[in-house]
Each structure stands twice: as C-alpha cells, then as structure tokens.
N, C-alpha and C positions, 0 to 999 in steps of 0.2 A: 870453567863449569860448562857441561853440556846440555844441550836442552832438557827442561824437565817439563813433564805433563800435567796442567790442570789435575788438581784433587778435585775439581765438580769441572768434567769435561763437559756437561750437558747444561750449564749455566746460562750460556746467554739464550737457549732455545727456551729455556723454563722462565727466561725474563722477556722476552720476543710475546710470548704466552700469554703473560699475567700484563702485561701492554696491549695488545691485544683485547685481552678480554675484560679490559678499563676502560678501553675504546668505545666497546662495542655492548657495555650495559651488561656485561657478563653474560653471556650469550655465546657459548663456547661451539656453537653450530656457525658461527660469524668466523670462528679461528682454526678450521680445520687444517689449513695451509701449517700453521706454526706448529699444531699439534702433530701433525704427521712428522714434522723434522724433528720433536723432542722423541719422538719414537724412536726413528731411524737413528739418533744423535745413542739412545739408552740399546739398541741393539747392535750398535758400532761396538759399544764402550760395555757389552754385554751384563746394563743395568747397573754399572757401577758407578753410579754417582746418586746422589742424595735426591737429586731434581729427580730420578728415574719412579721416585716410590708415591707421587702424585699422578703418575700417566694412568694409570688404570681409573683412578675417578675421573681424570678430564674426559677418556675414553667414553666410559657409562655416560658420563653429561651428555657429550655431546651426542650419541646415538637417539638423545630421547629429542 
C-alpha cells in the first residue's frame, strides 16, 4: 500500500486552534499564530477539508 492522504489534512491546525483558544479564555486575537497556519493549511489543500468551513468565523472573531 502506498501512502495515502488524510481525508481532514487541516485537522491538527483546527485542533492546535480550539487549544489555543481554551487556553486563552477564547480570545481568538490571543491565537493569530495557529489561525494563520489553518489558513495556509485550507489553501494548501485548496479548502478541502471539513476544518476549512470554520476559518471564516475565526477570521471575523478575531479582527474585532
């Protein structure tokens, strides 16, 4: 068998994330670091993963 690709490539960044913002009293201005790599992670893998269809609210959170 050859390698095969995570069905949720973007998982451990969307759990990095929700750690993070457990941490930090949900305060998603405290986690810009992890949210920028579930970004980068969701336009690697151009949105394909499940974790990708929360980036836009953490986005909005954390701008305010």
């Amino acid at each position: 068998m050859g390698e095969r690709k995570s069905k949720e490539p973007c998982k451990k960044e969307a759990c990095d994330i929700q750690a993070c913002l457990t941490k930090n009293n949900f305060m998603p201005q405290r986690c810009l670091r992890v949210i920028e790599l579930l970004q980068s992670c969701c336009e690697r893998c151009k949105y394909n993963s499940t974790h990708c269809g929360s980036l836009s609210g953490l986005l909005e959170m954390s701008a305010k």
